[in-house]
VOBA-1610 file (N, C-alpha, C; in pm, whole numbers, padded with zeros to 5 digits, always signed):
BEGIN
Unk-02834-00397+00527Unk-02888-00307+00629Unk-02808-00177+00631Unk-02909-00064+00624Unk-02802+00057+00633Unk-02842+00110+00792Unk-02738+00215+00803Unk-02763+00279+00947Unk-02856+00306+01000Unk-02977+00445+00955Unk-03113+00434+00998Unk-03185+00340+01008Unk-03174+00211+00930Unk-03259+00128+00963Unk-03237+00045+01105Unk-03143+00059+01152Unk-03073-00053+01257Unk-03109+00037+01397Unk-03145+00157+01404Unk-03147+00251+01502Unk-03297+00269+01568Unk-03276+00290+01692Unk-03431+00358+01725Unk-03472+00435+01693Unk-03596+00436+01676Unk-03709+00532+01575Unk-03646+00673+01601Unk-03645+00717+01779Unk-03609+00826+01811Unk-03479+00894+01756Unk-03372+00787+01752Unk-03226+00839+01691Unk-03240+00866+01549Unk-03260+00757+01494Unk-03313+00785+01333Unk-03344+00882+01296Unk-03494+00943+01341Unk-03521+01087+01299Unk-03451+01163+01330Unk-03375+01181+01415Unk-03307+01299+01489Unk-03229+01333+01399Unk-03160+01176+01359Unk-03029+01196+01259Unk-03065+01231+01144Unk-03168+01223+01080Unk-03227+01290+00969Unk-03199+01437+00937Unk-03235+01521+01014Unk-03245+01640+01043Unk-03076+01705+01030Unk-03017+01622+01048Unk-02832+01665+01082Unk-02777+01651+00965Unk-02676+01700+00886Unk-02584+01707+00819Unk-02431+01692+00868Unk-02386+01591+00765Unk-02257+01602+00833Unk-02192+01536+00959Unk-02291+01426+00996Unk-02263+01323+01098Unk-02129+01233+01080Unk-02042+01223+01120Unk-01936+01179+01116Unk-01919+01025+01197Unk-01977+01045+01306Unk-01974+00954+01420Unk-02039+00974+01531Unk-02131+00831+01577Unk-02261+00838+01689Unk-02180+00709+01746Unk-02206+00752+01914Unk-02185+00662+02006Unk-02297+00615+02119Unk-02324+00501+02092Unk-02448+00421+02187Unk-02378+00357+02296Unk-02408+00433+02420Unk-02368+00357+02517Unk-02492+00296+02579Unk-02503+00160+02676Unk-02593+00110+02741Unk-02608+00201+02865Unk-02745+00245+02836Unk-02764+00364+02965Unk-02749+00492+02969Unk-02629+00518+02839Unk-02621+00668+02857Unk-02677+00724+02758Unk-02597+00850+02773Unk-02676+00957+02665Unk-02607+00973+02505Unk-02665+00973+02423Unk-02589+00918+02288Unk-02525+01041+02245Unk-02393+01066+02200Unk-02304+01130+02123Unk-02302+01157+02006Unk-02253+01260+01929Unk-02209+01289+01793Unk-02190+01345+01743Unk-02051+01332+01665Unk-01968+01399+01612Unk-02046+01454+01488Unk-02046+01607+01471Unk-02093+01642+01357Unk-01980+01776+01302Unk-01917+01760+01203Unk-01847+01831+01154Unk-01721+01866+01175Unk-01670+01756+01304Unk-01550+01704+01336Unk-01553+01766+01482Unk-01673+01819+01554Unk-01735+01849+01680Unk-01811+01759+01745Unk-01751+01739+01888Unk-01853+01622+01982Unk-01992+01721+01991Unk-02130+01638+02025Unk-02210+01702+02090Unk-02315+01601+02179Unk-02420+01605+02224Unk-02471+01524+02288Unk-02655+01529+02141Unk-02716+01426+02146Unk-02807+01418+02061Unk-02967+01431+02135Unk-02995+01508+02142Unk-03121+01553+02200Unk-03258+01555+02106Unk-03361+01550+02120Unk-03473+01532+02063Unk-03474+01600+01947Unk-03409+01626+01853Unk-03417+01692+01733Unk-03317+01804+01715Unk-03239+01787+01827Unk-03123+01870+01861Unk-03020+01844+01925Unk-02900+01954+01920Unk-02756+01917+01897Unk-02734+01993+02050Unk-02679+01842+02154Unk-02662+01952+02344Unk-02562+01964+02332Unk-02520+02092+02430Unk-02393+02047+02500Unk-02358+01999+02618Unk-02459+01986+02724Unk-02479+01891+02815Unk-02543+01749+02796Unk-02485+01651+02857Unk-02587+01513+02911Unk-02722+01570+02943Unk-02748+01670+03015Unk-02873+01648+03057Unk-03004+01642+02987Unk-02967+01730+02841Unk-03093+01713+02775Unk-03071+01624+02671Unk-02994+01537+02667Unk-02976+01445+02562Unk-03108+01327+02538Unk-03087+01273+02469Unk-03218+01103+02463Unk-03061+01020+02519Unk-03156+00963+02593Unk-03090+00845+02691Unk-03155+00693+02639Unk-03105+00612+02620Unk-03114+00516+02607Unk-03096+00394+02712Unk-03210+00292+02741Unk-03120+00150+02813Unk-03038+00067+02720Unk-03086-00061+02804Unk-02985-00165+02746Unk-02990-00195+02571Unk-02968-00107+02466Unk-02984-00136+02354Unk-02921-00166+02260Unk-02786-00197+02270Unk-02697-00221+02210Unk-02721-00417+02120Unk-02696-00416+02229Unk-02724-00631+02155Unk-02885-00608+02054Unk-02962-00546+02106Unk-03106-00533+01976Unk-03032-00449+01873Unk-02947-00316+01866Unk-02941-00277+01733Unk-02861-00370+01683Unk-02725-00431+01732Unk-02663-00494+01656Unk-02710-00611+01569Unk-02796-00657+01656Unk-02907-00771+01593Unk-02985-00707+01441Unk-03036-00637+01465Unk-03115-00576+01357Unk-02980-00559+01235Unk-02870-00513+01299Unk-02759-00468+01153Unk-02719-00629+01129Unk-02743-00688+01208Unk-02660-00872+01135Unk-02810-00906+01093Unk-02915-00837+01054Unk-03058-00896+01015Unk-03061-01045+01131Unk-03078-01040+01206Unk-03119-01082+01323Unk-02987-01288+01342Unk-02882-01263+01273Unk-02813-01347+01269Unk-02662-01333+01314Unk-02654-01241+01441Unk-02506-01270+01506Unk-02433-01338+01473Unk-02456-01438+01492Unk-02391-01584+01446Unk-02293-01591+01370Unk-02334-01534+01222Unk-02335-01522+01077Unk-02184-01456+01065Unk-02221-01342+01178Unk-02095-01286+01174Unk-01996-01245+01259Unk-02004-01360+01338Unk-01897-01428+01468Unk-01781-01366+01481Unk-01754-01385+01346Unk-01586-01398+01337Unk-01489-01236+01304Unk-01640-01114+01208Unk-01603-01018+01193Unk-01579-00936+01336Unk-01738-00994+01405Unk-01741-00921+01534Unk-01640-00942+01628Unk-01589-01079+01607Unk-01468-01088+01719Unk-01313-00989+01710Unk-01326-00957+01536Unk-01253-00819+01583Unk-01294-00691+01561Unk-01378-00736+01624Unk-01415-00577+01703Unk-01513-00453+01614Unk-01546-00537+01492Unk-01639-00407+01444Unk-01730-00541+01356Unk-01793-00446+01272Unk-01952-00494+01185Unk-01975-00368+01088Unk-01926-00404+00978Unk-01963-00266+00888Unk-02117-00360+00784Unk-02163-00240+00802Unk-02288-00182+00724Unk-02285-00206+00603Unk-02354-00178+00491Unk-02352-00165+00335Unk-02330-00053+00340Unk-02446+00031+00387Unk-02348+00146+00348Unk-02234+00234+00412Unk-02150+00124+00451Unk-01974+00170+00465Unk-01992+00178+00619Unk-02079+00217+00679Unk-02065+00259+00847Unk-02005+00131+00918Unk-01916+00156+00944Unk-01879+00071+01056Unk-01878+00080+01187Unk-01948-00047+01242Unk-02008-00025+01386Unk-01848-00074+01469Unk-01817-00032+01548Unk-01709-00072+01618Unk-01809-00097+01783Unk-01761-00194+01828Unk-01836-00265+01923Unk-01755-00266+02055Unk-01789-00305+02164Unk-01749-00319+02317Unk-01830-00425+02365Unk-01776-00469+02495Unk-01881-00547+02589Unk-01833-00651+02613Unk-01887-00767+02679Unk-01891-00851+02772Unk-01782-00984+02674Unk-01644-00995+02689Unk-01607-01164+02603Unk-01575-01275+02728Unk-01649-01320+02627Unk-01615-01457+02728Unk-01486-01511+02699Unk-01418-01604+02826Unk-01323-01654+02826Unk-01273-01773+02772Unk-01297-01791+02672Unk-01228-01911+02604Unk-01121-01877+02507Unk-01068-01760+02503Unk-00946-01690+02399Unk-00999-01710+02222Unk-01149-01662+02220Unk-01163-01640+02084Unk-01206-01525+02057Unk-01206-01472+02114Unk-01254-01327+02159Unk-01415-01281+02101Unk-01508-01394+02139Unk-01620-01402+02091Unk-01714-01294+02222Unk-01791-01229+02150Unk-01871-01141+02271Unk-02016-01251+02241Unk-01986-01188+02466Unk-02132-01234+02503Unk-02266-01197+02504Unk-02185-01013+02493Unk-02299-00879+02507Unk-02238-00805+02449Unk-02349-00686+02437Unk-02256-00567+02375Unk-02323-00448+02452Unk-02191-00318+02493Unk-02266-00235+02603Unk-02227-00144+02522Unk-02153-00088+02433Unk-02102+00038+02422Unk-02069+00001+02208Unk-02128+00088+02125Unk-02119+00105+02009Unk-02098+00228+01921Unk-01988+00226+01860Unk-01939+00342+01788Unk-01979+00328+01640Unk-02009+00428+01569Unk-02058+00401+01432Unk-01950+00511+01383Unk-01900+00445+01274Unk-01813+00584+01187Unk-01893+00546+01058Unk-01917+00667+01037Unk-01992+00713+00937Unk-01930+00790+00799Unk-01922+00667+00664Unk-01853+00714+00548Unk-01874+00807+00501Unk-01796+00952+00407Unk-01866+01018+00389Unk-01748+01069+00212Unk-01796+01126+00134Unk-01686+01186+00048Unk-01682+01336+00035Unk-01508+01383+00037Unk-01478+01465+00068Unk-01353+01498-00014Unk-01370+01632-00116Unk-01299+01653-00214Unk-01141+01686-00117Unk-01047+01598-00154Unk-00930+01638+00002Unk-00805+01654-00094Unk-00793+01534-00174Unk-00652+01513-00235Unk-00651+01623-00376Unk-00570+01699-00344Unk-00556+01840-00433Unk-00467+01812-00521Unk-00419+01863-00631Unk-00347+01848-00724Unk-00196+01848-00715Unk-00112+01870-00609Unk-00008+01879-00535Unk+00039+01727-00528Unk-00063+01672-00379Unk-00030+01516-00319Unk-00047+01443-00436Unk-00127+01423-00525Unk-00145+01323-00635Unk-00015+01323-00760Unk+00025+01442-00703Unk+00136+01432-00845Unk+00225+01382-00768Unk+00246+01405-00642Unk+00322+01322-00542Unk+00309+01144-00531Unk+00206+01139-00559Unk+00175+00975-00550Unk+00210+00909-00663Unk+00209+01014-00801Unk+00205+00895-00919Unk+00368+00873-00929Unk+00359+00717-00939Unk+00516+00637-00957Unk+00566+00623-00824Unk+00496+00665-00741Unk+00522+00645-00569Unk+00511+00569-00492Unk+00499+00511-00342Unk+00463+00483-00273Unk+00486+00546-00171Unk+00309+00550-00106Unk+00280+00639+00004Unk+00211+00566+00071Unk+00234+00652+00226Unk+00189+00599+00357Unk+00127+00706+00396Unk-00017+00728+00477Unk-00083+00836+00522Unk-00083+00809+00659Unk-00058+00869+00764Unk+00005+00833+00889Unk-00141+00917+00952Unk-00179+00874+01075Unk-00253+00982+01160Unk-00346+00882+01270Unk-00417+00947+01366Unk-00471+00922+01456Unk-00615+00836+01430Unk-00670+00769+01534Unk-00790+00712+01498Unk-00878+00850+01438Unk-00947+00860+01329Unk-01059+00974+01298Unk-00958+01101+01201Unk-00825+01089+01205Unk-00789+01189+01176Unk-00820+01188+00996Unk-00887+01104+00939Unk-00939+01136+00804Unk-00827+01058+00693Unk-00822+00907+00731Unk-00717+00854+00668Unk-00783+00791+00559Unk-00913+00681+00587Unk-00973+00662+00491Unk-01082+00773+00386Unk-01074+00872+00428Unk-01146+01021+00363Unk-01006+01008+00225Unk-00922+01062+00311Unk-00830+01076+00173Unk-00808+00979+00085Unk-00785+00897+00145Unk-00737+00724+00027Unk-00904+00693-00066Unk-00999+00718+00002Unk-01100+00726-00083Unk-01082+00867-00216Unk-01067+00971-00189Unk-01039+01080-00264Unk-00930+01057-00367Unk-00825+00998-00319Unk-00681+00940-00412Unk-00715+00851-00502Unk-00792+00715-00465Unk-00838+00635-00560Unk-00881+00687-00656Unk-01053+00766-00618Unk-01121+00789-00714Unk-01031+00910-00836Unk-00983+00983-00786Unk-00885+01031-00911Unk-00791+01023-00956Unk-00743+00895-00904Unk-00586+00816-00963Unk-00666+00729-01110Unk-00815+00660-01044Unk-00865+00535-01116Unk-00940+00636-01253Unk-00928+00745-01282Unk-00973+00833-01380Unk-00834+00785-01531Unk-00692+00764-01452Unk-00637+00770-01567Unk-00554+00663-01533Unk-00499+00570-01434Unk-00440+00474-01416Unk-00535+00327-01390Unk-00457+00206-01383Unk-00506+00122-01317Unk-00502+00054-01168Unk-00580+00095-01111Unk-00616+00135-00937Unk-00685-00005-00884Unk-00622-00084-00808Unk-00672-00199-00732Unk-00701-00141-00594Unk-00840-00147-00569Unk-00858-00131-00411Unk-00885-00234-00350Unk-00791-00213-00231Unk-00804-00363-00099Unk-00922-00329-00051Unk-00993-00328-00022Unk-01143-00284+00069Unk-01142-00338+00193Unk-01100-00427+00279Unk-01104-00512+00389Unk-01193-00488+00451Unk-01247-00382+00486Unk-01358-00413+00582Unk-01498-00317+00494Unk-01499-00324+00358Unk-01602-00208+00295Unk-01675-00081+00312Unk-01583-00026+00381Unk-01539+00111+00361Unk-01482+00213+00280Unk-01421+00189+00187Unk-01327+00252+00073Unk-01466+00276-00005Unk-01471+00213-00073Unk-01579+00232-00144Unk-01759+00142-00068Unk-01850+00239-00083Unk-01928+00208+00035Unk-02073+00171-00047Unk-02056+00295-00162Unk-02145+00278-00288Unk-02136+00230-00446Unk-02276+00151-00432Unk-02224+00092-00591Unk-02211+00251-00719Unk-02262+00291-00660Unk-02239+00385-00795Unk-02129+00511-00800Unk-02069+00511-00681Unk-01920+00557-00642Unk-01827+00453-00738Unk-01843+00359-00679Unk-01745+00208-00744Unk-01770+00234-00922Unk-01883+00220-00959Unk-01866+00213-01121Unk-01829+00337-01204Unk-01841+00463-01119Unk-01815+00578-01138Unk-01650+00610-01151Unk-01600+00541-01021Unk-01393+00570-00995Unk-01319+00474-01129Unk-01325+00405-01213Unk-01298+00333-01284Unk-01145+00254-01181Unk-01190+00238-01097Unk-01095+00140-00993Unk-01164-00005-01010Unk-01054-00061-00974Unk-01136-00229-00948Unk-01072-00264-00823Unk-01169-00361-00752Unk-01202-00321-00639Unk-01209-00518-00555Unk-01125-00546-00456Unk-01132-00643-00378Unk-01188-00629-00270Unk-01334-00669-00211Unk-01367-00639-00141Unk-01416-00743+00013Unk-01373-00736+00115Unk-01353-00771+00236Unk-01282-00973+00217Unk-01168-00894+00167Unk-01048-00985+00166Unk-00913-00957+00256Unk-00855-01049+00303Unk-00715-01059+00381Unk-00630-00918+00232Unk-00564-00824+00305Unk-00465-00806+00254Unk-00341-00878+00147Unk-00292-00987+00228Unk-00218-01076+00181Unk-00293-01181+00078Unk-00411-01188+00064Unk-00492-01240-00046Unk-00462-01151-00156Unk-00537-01027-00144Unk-00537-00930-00233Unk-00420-00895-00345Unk-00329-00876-00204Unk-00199-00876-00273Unk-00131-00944-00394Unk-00150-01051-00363Unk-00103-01204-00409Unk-00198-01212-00505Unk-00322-01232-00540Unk-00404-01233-00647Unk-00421-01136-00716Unk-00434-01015-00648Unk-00482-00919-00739Unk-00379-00829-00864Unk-00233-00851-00794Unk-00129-00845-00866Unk-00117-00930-01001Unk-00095-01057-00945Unk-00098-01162-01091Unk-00276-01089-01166Unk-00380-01141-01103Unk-00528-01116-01183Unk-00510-01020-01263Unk-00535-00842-01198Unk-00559-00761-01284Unk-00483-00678-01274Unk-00327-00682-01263Unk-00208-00661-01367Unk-00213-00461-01314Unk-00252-00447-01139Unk-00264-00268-01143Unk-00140-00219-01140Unk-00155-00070-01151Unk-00031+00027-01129Unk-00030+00074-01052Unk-00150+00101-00947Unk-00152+00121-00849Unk-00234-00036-00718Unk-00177-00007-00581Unk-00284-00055-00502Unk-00332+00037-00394Unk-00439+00060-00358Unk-00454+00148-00270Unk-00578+00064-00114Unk-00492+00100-00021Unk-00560-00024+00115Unk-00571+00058+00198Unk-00615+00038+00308Unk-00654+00113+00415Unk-00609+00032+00527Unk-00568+00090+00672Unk-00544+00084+00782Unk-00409-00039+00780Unk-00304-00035+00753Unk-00174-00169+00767Unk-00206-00172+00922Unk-00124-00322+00968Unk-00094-00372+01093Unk+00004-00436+01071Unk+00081-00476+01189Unk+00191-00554+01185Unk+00193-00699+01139Unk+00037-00730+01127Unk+00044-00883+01051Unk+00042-00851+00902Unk+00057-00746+00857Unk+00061-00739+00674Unk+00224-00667+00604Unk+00283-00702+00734Unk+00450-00633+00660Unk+00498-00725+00596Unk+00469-00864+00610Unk+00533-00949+00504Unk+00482-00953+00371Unk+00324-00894+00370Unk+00219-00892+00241Unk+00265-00805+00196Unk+00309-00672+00270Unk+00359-00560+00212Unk+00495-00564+00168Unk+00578-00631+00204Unk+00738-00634+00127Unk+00713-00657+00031Unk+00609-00776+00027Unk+00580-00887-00099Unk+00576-00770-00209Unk+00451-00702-00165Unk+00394-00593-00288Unk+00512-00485-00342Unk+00600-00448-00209Unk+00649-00318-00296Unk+00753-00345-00380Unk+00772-00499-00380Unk+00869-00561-00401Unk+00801-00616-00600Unk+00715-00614-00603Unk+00615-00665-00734Unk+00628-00561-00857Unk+00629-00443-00803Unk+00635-00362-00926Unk+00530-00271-00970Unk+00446-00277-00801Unk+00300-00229-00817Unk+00324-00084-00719Unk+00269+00016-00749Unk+00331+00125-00624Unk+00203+00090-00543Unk+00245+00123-00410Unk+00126+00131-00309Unk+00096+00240-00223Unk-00040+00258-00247Unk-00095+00418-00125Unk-00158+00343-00031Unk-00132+00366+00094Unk-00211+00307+00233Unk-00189+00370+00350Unk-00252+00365+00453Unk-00263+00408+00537Unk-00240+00360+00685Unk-00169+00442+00791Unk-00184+00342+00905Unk-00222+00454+01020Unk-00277+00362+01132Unk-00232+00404+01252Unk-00128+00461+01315Unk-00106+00555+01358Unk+00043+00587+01431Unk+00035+00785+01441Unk+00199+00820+01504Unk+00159+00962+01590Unk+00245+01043+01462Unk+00374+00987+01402Unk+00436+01033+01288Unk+00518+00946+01257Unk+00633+01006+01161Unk+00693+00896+01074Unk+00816+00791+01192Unk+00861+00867+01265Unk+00907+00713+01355Unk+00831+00653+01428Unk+00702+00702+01438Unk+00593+00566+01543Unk+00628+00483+01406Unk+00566+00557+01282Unk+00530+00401+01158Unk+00672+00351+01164Unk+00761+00410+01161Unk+00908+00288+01133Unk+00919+00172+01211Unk+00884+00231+01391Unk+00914+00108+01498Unk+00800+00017+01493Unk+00699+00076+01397Unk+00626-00083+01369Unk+00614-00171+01302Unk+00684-00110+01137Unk+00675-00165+01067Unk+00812-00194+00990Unk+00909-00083+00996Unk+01054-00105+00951Unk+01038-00084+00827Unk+00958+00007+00758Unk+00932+00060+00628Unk+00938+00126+00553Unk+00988+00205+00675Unk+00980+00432+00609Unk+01044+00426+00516Unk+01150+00367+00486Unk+01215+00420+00353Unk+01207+00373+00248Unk+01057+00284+00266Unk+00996+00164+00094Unk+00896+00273+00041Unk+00864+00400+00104Unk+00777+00510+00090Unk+00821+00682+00079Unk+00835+00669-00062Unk+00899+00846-00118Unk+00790+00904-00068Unk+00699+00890-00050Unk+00580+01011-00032Unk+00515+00965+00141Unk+00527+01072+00238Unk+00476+01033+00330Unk+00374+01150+00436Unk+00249+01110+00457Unk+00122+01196+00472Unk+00118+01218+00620Unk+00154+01327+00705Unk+00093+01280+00850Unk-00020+01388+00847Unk-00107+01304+00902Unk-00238+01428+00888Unk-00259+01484+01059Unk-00168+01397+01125Unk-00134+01456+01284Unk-00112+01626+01249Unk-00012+01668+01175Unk+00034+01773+01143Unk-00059+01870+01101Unk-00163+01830+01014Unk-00275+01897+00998Unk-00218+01975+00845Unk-00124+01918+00781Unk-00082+01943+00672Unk+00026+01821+00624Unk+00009+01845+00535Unk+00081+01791+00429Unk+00231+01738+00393Unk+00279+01672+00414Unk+00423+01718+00381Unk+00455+01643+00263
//
């Protein structure tokens, strides 16, 4: 299921018409959002508001689109949704809200509020950072949206031109299209544990690079493992700059090359 198809007729077309959609937000009841060109706006009948008032409003629609993106089998995918998102084929990932019930599995009952980030490619990593990366390991530091998986997608695809490039994919985003994928000459693990990846894909197919998206504090032991293997690694995390990433992970200095895109440049 790709994005337009999962949407109301009305949003769909609208979004047709737009270039450059980054990210749409469905709330139950309200008026739908979206980011186009790294600008909020409100989504109006074939047009871009800057008030709520002339936006398309929507009711309770959230639990029907999500239905339509699991092809009508929630169920199926219990376990992705319980943390907290549902990506698409093609790469969009729905990040979800709403109603969990209390039994500590963090299974939803409803869904009121849905964020879509929307994959996109974007020529970013310049001839500078990449000469920086090769024989390296790098960390790309920055805010939710600040363009972490944009770049690590851009790094792959022209690292995997002349090296051998393992991508973690975890949630299939990195690479979103098959003909992106056969095009990057990367090889590619896709919506596997980190610490799987790691561990297999090292022994399997023998890369020089690995390149993953978003670390958490449950993958610093996967990650010692790796930098510790002989494989360099490019990845990315959450965080404000280089001592948020240290007090979470105790790492900064397993990484010569380090990206905050907070800064809005390079270092």
């Amino acid at each position: 299921m790709k994005l337009l198809e999962c949407l109301p007729v009305e949003i769909a077309e609208a979004l047709r018409r737009i270039d450059d959609i980054r990210e749409l937000r469905i709330r139950n009841g309200g008026a739908v959002k979206i980011n186009v060109s790294g600008r909020w706006y409100y989504l109006g009948d074939g047009a871009l508001c800057a008030s709520p008032r002339n936006a398309i409003t929507l009711g309770k629609v959230c639990d029907d689109i999500l239905n339509i993106a699991c092809a009508n089998s929630m169920y199926a995918h219990e376990k992705s949704l319980s943390n907290g998102y549902f990506t698409l084929e093609d790469g969009t990932r729905i990040g979800v809200c709403g109603q969990v019930a209390g039994s500590g599995e963090n299974i939803f009952q409803s869904y009121t509020s849905l964020c879509f980030r929307i994959p996109h490619y974007v020529n970013c990593a310049d001839g500078k950072l990449l000469n920086k990366c090769i024989d390296n390991n790098t960390v790309i530091i920055g805010k939710p949206g600040a363009g972490k998986t944009t770049l690590l997608r851009d790094i792959a695809l022209k690292l995997g031109s002349f090296y051998n490039v393992l991508v973690v994919d975890e949630r299939g985003e990195l690479f979103y299209d098959e003909c992106m994928l056969a095009a990057s000459g990367c090889d590619i693990l896709k919506r596997c544990s980190k610490s799987y990846a790691f561990d297999v894909g090292v022994r399997a197919m023998s890369p020089q690079y690995i390149v993953c998206d978003e670390l958490s504090e449950n993958d610093i032991v996967s990650v010692k493992n790796c930098l510790t293997s002989g494989v360099n690694l490019i990845c990315s995390a959450h965080g404000t700059d280089e001592q948020d990433f240290e007090n979470r992970f105790g790492l900064l200095n397993k990484f010569a090359v380090v990206v905050n895109l907070n800064l809005q440049k390079r270092n």
